[in-house]
N, C-alpha and C positions, 0 to 999 in steps of 0.2 A: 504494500500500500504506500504513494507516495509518501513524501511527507510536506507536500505543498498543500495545505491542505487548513483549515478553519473547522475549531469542533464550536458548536452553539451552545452554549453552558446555560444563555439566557434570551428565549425569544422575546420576550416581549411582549406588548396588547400585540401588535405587526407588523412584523418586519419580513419585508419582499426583495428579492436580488431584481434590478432594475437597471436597462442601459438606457440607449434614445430610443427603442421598440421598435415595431414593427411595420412599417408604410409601409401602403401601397393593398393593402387588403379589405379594405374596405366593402370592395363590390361580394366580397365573400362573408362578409358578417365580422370579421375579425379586426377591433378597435386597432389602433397606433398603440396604446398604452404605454410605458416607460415612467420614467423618474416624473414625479409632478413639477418638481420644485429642478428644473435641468440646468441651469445656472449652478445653482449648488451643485448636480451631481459632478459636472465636469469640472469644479475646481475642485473639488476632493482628486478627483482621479489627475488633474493635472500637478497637486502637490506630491502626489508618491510616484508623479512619474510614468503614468498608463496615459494612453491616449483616451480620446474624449469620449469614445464608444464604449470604455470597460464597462463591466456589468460592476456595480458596487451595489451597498444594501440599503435600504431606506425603511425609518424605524418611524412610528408612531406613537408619539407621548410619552412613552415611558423608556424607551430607548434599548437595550439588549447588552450581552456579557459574552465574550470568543473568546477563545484560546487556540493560539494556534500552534503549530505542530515544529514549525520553521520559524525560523524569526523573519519577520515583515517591518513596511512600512507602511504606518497606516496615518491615516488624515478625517478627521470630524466636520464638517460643517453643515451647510442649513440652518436649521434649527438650534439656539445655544443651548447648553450642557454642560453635566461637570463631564468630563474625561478620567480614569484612573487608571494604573499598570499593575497588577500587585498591589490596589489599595493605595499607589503612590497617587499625588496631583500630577495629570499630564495635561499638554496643550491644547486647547480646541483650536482649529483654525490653520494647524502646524503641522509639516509631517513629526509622527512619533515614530522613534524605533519600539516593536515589543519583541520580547526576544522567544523564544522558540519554548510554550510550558507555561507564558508568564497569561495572567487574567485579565483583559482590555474591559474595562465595564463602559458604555456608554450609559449617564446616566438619566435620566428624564429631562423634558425639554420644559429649561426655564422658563423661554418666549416661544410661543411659534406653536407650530406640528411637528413636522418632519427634519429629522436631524438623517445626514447622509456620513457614511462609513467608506473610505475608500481604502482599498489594499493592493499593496505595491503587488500586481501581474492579473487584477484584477479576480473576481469570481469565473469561475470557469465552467459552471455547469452548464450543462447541453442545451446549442441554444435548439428555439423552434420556431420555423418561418423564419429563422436569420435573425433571432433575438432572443436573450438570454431571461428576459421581462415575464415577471411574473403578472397574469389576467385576471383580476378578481371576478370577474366578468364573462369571460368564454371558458375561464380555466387552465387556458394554455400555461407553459413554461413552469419553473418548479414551482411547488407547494408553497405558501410562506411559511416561515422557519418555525421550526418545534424545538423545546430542549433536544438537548443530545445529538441532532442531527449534522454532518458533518459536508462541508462545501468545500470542494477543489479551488483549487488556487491556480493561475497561469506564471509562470516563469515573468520574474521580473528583467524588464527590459530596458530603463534608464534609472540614473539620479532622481532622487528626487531633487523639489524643488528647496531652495539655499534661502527659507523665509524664518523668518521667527512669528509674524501672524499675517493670514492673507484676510484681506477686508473683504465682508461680505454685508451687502442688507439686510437689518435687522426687521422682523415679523412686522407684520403691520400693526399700527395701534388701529387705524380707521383705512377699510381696503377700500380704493376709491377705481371701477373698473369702466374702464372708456368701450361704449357700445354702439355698435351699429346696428341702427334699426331694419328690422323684416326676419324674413320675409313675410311673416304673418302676422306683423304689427297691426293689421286692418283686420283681424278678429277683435280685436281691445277697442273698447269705448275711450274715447278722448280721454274721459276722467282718469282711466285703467296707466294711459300711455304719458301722462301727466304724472300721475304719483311714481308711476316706475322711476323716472329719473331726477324725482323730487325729494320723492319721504327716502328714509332711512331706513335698511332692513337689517338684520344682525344674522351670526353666521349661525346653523344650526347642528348642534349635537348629533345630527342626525347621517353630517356629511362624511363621504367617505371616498376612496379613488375613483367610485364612477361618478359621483356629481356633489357641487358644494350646496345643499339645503339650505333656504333663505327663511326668516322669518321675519313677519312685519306686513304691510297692507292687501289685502287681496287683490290682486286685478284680477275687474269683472269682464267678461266676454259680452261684444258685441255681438257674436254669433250665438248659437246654442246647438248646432251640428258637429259631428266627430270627421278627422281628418283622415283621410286614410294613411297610412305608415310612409311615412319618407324620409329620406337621408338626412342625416345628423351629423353634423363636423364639430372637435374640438373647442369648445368656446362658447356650444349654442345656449341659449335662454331657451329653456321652455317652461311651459305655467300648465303644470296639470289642474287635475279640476279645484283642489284646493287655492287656487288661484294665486300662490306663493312661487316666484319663482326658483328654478334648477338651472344651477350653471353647470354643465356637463365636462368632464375634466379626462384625464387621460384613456379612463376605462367606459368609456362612455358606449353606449349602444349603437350602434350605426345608422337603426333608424328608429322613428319615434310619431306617435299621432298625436301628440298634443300641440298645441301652436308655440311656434317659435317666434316670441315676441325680439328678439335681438341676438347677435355673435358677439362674442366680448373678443376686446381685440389678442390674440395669440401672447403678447409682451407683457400682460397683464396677469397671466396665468399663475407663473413661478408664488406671484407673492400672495393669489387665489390659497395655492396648497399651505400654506403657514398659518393663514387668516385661522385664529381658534375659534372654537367655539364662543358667540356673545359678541364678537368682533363686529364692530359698524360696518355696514357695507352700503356704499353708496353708485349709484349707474350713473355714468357721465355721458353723454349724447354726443358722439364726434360722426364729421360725414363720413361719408366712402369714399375710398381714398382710387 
């Protein structure tokens, strides 16, 4: 058995191996998925030295504990955290060396969501469709992590990088997300497509990597007939009948009958997955570009 190799001492609420996913399958039912927060993933993996496509982990609130087999180099960001080696204080932000036996604990995520893990030769588990991303949604790609369970490691291939902390964007206090109206902004009554980009909604307990759940004013339908099912992209708004909107995120469905009252723009997304739960969320009206 190698020994390039990561045992999971501690999963966590979820923690999923995650690269850039899977484009291009759409027309087959199968999302993009990948890292929510992809900023984050690529400077973890650009501190230990992987290119931008390595598959790294991404931890949900409470963060996770590895030990690995080999000594690595590993790097935290997204989401802040403590860091620990053995119980020691290590860097968030920074490559760490752990040495081969020793306890990485990531700890809970002080601000934010999603704290990202990256390790020098990246995760190695088999990809599917050409991505190592784990589907909460179709299923595809591995399981997210359980105790005990152990993840291959790739052969590390440069330096890391010579920082002592790389700056990242901190969680949002108030997400404010620039939207493009339609295509089925003319099911909503004036009043509906007025509050959308007026009042205040807050993020919901409820949200997870297929959509971030909104709470806060209902938009009422100008219509009262059902859509029939159609394509869904990255970023869509849609208002099921609770009339609360759903921002649709990595693992999102491909297609969908409810109206899609707006797209939120793609550059907006990364600080989407951080937004916790309670978080203000506010739609900002920009044209098409």
């Amino acid at each position: 058995m190698t020994d390039r190799a990561l045992s999971v001492v501690r999963a966590g609420a979820l923690t999923t191996v995650q690269d850039q996913g899977r484009p291009g399958y759409a027309h087959l039912g199968v999302p993009r998925s990948g890292a929510l927060d992809g900023p984050a993933a690529e400077m973890v993996n650009r501190l230990v030295g992987n290119p931008p496509d390595a598959a790294v982990l991404e931890t949900t609130l409470t963060g996770c504990a590895l030990r690995p087999r080999s000594g690595v180099t590993v790097a935290v960001g997204g989401a802040p955290c403590a860091v620990t080696v053995d119980g020691r204080p290590a860097a968030w932000g920074a490559p760490v060396r752990v040495p081969a036996g020793a306890l990485l604990d990531v700890g809970p995520a002080v601000t934010g969501v999603r704290s990202y893990v990256g390790v020098s030769g990246g995760v190695a588990v088999e990809p599917v469709l050409g991505s190592r991303s784990t589907d909460l949604l179709s299923g595809l790609g591995p399981a997210p992590l359980t105790d005990g369970a152990v993840l291959p490691l790739g052969r590390e291939q440069r330096l890391h990088a010579r920082v002592d902390v790389a700056p990242q964007p901190a969680p949002p206090a108030e997400l404010v997300l620039r939207v493009t109206a339609g295509p089925r902004d003319d099911w909503f009554t004036a009043r509906a497509l007025r509050d959308f980009i007026t009042r205040v909604y807050r993020v919901s307990a409820a949200s997870n990597r297929i959509g971030l759940r909104t709470e806060g004013p209902a938009l009422e339908r100008a219509r009262t007939g059902e859509l029939p099912s159609e394509g869904m992209v990255l970023g869509a708004v849609q208002v099921p009948p609770d009339g609360r909107p759903v921002v649709f995120l990595a693992d999102h469905p491909t297609t969908g009958g409810y109206p899609m009252i707006a797209v939120v723009r793609a550059a907006d997304l990364p600080a989407a997955a951080q937004a916790a739960p309670g978080t203000p969320i506010r739609f900002m009206a920009v044209r098409r570009r």
